[in-house]
N, C-alpha and C positions, 0 to 999 in steps of 0.2 A: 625651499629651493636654495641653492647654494649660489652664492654670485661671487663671482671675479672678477676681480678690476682688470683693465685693460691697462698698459705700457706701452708707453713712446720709446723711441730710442735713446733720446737724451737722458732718459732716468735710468737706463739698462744698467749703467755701472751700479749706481748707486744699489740697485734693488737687488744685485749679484751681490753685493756685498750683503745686503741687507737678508738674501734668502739664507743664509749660514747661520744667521740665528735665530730664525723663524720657521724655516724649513730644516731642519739639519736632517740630513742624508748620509749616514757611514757606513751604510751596509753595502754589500755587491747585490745588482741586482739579477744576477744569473743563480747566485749561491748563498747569500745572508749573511755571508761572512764578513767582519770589519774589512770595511776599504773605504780610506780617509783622501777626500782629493779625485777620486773618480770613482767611476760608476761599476766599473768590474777589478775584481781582484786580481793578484798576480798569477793566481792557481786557474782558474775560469779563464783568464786571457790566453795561458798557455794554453789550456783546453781548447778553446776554438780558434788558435792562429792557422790552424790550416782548413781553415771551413770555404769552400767551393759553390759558387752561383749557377744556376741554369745559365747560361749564354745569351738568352732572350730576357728574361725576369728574373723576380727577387728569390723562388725555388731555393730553395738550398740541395744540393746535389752530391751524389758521392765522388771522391774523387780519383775513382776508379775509370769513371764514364768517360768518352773521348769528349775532344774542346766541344766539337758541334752539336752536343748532344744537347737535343730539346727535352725539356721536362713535361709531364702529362697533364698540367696545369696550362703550359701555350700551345700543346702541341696542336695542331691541324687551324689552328687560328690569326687573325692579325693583330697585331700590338700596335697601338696609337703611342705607347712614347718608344722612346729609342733605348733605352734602359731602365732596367728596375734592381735597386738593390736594399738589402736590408744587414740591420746589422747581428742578430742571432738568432737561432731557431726558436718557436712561438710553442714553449715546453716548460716543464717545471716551475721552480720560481719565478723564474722570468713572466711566464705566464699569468702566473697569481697574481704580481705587481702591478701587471698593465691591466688586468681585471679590476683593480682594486681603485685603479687610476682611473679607468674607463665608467666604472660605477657607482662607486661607493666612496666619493670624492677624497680621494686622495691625492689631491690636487700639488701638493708638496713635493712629491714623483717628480713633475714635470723636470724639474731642475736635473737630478741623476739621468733621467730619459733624455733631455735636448743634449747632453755633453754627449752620450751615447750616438746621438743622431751627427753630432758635429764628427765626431770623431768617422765616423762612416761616410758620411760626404766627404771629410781630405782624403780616406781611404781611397773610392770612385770619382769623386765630381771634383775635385780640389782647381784642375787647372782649365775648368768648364765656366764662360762668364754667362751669367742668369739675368733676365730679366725683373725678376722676381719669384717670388716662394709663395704657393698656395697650399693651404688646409684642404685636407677633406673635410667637407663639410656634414654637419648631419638636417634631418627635415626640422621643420619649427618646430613639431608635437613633442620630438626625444630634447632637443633643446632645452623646453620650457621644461621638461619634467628632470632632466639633469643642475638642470642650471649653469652649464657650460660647455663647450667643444675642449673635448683634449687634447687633441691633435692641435688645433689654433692654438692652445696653451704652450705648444711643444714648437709650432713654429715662430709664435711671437719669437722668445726666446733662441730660437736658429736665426730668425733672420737679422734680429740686431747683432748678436756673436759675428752674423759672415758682412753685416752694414751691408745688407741685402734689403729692396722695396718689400712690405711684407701684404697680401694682397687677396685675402680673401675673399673682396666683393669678386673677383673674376671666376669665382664656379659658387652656383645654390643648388642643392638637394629640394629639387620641386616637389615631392611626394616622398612618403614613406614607405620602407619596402618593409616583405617577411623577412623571419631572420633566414639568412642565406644558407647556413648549415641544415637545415631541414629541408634543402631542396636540390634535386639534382643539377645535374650542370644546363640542360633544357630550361628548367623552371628558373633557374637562376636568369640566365640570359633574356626571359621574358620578363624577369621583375624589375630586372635592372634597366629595360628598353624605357628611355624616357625618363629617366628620375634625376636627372643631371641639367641643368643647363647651363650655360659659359656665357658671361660677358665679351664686350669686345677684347682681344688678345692680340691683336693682328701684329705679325711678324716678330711675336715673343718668344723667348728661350725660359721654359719655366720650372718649376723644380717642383713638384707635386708631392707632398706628405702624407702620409696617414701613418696609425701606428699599429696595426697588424694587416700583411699579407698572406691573405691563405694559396683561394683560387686565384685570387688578379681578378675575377671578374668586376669587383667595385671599382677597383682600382685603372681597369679597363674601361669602363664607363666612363666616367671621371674626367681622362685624358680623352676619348675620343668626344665629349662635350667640351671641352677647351682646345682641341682642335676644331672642331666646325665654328668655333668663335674666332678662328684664325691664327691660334697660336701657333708657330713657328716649327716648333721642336720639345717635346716635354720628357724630361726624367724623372722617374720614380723615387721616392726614401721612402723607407719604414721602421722601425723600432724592430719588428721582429716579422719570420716569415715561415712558412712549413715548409717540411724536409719532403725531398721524393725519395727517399729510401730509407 
């Protein structure tokens, strides 16, 4: 089992300094190619400067559609936060890496993935004041057999960057689900009914994490158990998210 130390804020600099030569990162993680200093290249950046959100959620949508147009991922449903966004589509490399991150502890990721996240927050939330930043959390069973939350890894990391409360005891994953790609949108909604629960939140502005967006149904879950604990208002991040066309 692979264990990771946990970080206070006080040590943030230091350990920013110190992941550059422990972790070193110079590849894009969209394309593989050197890029020293951030996380996507100059070629890839141009590539998605005109990438387009659903209006409800993290969707990534063509930009053909009109402004209102809902994507088939919220369409006909309600959203518990007030926005969702992500910062590229959940494809190619990009893909691999967060897999690789998500699995097979490539835990060093973390550092190119949070500037990625950071850079996507001043994108959307820049001038939004937060209560604090929660992980998606996973059950204890994927916990103990990974030996760590990736997402927590990603938001540790965001929330000292924004000197943001960082707050994960405010949502637990009470049970384990199927994996969500094997089931339809019905069977999904069923699995996910209950596997969330929220601390107290009352009258909080929260920034809720994970690092891929497909459906939104986890991610739907998630916020609407950190609202019935009375949080305020919650927005969405994510690393990456699927395209509706």
């Amino acid at each position: 089992m692979l264990v990771v130390m946990k970080m206070s804020n006080a040590f943030y600099p230091w350990r920013k300094a110190f992941s550059g030569l422990f972790f070193p990162y110079r590849n894009c993680l969209c394309c593989g190619k050197v890029s020293v200093d951030a996380p996507l290249c100059t070629d890839c950046r141009s590539r998605w400067q005109d990438l387009r959100s659903c209006r409800y959620c993290a969707t990534f949508v063509s930009s053909t559609e009109a402004v209102e147009y809902r994507c088939q991922n919220c369409r006909g449903v309600s959203l518990p936060f007030a926005m969702a966004r992500a910062a590229l589509p959940y494809e190619g490399f990009l893909r691999e890496r967060l897999l690789a991150f998500k699995y097979y502890g490539r835990t060093g990721l973390r550092w190119p993935f949070a500037a990625l996240l950071l850079e996507t927050f001043q994108q959307f939330y820049d001038g939004l004041q937060f209560d604090a930043i929660v992980p998606m959390p996973l059950a204890a069973g994927r916990y103990q057999e990974r030996g760590y939350n990736q997402v927590e890894l990603l938001t540790e990391l965001l929330a000292a960057e924004l000197d943001l409360p960082h707050r994960p005891q405010l949502l637990r994953r009470v049970r384990e689900t199927r994996p969500l790609a094997e089931l339809n949108r019905g069977e999904r909604e069923q699995e996910l009914a209950g596997a969330f629960q929220g601390a107290a939140a009352n009258g909080m502005r929260l920034l809720l994490v994970d690092d891929i967006y497909t459906t939104g149904m986890t991610m739907r879950g998630a916020a609407q158990a950190l609202r019935n604990s009375g949080a305020r208002e919650i927005y969405a991040l994510s690393v990456a998210a699927s395209r509706d066309f």
